[in-house]
N, C-alpha and C positions, 0 to 999 in steps of 0.2 A: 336249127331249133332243137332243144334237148325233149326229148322225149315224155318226161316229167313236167316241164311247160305245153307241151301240144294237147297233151292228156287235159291240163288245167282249164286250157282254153276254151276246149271238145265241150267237157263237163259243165261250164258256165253258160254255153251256147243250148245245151239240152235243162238247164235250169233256168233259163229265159222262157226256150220254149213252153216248160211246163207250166210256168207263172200265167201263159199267155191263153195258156191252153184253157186252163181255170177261172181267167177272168173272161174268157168268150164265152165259157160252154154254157149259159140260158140265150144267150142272141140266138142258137142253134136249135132252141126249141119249137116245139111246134107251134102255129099260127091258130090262134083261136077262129072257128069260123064264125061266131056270132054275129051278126052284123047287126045287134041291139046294141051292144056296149063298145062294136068298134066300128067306128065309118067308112066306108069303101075304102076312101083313100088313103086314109089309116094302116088298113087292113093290107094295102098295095104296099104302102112305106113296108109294116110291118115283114112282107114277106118279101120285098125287095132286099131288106137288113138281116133276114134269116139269111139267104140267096147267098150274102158278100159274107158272113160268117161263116157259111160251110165253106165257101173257095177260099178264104181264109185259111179256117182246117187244114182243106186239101195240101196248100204251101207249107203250113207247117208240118205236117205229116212227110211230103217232100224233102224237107229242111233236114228233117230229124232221120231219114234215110240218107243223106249227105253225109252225115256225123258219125251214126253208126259205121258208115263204109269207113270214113276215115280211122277209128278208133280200130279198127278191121287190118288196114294199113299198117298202123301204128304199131297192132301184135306182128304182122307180120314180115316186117322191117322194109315194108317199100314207101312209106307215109314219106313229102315231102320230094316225091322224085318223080318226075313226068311221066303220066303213063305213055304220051304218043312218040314221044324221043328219047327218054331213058335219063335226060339231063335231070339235075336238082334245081328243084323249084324256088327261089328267091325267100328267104327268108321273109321278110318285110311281107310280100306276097299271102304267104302263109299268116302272118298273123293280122293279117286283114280279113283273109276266106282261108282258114285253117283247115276249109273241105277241101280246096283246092285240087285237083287232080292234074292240070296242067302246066306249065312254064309260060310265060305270057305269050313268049313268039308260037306258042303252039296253041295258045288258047283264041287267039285276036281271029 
């Protein structure tokens, strides 16, 4: 994969993220504690859906440390090549998980 497509890929993958980032970030707010205007159970929904938005966060923040390392790769010409065996990583592979850092028979 050319260098100029991995970058393409990288950069689509980190403009998902952000889209994603922006349509969660009020699920992440804080839980009103009132319990005049919201009902116990409400209130439990409520912070159970805060709960699965931040571990949300968390994966993407993961995600986007995956990328960054790749783009990392990418300047420093090892993007694309097994870290645990030194082989080149399948092309196809790569443009499925473009983070990719393993060859399949090293990653299974």
């Amino acid at each position: 994969m050319e260098e100029r497509e991995a970058r393409a890929l990288l950069d689509d993958l980190i403009a998902q993220l952000d889209a994603e980032e922006g349509a969660n970030a009020d699920a992440r707010d804080v839980v009103v504690l009132d319990q005049q205007s919201v009902g116990r159970l409400s209130r439990m929904d409520a912070l159970q859906g805060q709960a699965m938005a931040k571990a949300q966060a968390a994966r993407r923040a993961a995600r986007r440390r995956g990328i960054e390392a790749a783009i990392a790769r990418l300047k420093d010409g090892t993007f694309g090549w097994c870290e645990a065996c030194g082989d080149e990583i399948p092309e196809a592979r790569l443009r499925l998980n473009p983070t990719a850092t393993r060859c399949v028979g090293c990653a299974g």
